[in-house]
C-alpha positions as CSV (number, residue, x, y, z in Angstrom):
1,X,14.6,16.2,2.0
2,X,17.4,18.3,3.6
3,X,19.1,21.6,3.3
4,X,22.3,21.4,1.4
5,X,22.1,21.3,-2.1
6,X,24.9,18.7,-2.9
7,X,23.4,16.3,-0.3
8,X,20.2,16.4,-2.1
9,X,21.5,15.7,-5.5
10,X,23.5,13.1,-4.6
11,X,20.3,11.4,-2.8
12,X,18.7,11.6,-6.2
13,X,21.5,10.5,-7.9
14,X,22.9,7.5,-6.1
15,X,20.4,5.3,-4.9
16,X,19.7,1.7,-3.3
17,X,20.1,0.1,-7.0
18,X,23.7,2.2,-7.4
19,X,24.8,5.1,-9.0
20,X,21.6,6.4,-12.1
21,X,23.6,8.9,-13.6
22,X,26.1,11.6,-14.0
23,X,25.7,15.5,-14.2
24,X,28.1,17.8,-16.0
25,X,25.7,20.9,-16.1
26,X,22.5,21.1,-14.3
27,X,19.4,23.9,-13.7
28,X,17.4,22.8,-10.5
29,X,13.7,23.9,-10.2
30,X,13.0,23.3,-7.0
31,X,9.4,23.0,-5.3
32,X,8.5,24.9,-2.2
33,X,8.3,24.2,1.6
34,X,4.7,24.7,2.5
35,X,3.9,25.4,5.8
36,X,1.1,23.7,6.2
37,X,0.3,19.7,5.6
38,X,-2.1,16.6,5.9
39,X,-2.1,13.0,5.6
40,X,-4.5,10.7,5.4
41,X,-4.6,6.5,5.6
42,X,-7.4,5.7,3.4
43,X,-8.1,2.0,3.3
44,X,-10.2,0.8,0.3
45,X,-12.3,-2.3,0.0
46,X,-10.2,-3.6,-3.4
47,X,-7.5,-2.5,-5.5
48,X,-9.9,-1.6,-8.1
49,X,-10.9,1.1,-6.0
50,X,-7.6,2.2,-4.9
51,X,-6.6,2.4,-8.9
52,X,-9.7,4.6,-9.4
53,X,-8.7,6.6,-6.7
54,X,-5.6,7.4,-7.9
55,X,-6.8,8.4,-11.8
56,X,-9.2,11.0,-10.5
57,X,-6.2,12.7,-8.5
58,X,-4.7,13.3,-12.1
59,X,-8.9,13.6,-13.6
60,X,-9.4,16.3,-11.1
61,X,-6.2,17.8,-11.0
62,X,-6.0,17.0,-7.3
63,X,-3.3,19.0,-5.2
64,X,-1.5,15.5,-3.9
65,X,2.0,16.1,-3.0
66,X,2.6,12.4,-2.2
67,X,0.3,9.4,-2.6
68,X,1.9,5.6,-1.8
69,X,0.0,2.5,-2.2
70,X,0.1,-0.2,0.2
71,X,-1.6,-3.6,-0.5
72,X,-2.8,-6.4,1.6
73,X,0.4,-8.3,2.0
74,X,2.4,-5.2,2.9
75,X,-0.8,-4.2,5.3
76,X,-0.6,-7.2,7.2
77,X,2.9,-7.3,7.9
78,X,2.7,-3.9,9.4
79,X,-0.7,-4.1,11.3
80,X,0.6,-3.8,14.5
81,X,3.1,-1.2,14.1
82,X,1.9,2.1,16.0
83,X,-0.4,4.5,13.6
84,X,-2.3,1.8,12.0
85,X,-6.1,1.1,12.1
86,X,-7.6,-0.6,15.3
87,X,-8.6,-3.7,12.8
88,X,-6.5,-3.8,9.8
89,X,-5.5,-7.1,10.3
90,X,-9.2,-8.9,10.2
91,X,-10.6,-7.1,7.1
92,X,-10.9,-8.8,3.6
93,X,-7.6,-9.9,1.9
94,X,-9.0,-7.4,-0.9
95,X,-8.2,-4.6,1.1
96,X,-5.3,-2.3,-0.1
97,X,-4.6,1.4,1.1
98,X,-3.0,4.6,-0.1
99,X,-1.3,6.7,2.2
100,X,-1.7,10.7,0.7
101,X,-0.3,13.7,1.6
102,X,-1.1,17.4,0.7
103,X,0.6,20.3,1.3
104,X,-0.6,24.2,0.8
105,X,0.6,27.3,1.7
106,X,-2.6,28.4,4.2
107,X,-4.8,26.5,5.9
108,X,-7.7,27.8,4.7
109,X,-6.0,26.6,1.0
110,X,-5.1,23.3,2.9
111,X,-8.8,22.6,4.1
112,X,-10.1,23.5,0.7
113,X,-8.0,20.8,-0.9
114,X,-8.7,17.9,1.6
115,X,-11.9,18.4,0.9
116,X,-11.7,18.4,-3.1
117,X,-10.4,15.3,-2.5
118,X,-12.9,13.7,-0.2
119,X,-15.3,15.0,-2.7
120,X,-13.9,13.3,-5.3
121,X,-13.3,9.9,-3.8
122,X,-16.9,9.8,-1.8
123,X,-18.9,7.2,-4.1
124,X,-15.2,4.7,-3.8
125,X,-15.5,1.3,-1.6
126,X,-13.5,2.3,1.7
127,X,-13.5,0.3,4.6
128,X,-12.9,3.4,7.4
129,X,-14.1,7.1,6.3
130,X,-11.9,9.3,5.2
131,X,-10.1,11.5,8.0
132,X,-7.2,13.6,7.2
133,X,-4.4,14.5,10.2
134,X,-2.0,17.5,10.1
135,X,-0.7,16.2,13.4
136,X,2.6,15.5,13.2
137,X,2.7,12.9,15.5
138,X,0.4,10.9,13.4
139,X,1.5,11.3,10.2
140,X,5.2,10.8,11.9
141,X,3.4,7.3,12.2
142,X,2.4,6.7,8.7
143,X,5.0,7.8,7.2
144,X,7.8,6.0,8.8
145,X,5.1,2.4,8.5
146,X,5.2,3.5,4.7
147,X,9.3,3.8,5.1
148,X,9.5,0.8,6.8
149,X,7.6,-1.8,4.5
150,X,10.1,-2.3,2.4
151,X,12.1,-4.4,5.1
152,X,9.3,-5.1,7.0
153,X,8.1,-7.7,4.3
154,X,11.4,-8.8,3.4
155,X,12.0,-10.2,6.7
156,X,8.6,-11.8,6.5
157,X,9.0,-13.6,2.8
158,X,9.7,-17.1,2.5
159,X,12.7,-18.8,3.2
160,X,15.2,-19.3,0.0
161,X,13.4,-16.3,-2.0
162,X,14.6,-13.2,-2.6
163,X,12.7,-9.3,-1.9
164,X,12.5,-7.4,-5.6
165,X,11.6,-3.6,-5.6
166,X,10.7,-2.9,-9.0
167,X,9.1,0.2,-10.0
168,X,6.4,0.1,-12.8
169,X,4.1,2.6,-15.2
170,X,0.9,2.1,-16.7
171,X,-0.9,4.8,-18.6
172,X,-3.3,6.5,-16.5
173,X,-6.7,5.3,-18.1
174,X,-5.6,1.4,-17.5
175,X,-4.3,2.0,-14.3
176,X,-7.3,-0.1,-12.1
177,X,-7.1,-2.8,-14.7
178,X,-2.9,-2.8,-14.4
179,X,-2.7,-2.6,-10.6
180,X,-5.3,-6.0,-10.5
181,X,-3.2,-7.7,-13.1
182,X,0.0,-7.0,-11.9
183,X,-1.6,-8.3,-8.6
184,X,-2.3,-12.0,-10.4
């Protein structure tokens, strides 16, 4: 995010662990500003389902610009923060949720996508139906709960232990079955 190129290198280049790298020569493709975007909160009955959802973005070839997961824990932490579900807090301690995002260049091209993906996540276990915003006062909400989750459960974790961010990869075809292990 942002409009001078240096700043946005250096963002990529220097984060919260330190400094990743160093560039002598580089060749940037960049991706384009769309004009138009939505986001949706879709909150799953399990993880399993969450997993799933997440391999048929890649099976389908599902125009997702941004998809984050959030599970139980982190949901209950942020319940009450503005944005969130009337509810979250009393459903099952299975349920996780993935905050997406999708970006075209048209409407009509934006519409057409949400509902490829609707499409293709109708048969999962979700506990709320799925219901895309392009209002930016609502996704505003989302995205800074999704920003803030980070500290939000490290203020809430247990006295003398310490908050880890540790980013992981699984092949795509063992992704449910990771997510549930890495879970236990």
């Amino acid at each position: 995010d942002g409009d001078d190129v240096f700043n946005i290198i250096k963002k990529l280049i220097i984060g919260s662990e330190g400094t990743l790298g160093f560039l002598s020569n580089i060749t940037q493709r960049t991706i384009p500003l769309y004009s138009h975007s939505a986001s949706a909160l879709l909150i799953f009955d399990n993880l399993n389902a969450t997993g799933l959802a997440i391999q048929r973005f890649k099976q389908f070839d599902l125009p997702v610009a941004a998809a984050e997961l959030i599970d139980n824990n982190a949901l209950q932490i942020v319940a009450d923060m503005p944005g969130m579900p009337v509810g979250i807090a009393a459903m099952p301690v299975t349920t996780t949720a993935l905050l997406l995002r999708i970006d075209s260049i048209n409407l009509a091209s934006l519409n057409k996508a949400i509902d490829s993906v609707k499409s293709a996540l109708a048969d999962l276990a979700l506990q709320t139906p799925i219901e895309f915003s392009s209002d930016p006062n609502t996704t505003a909400k989302w995205w800074k709960i999704r920003k803030s989750l980070f500290p939000a459960v490290g203020a809430k974790r247990a006295p003398n232990t310490t908050a880890l961010i540790e980013d992981v990869c699984y092949p795509m075809a063992v992704l449910p079955q990771a997510l549930r292990d890495l879970r236990e």
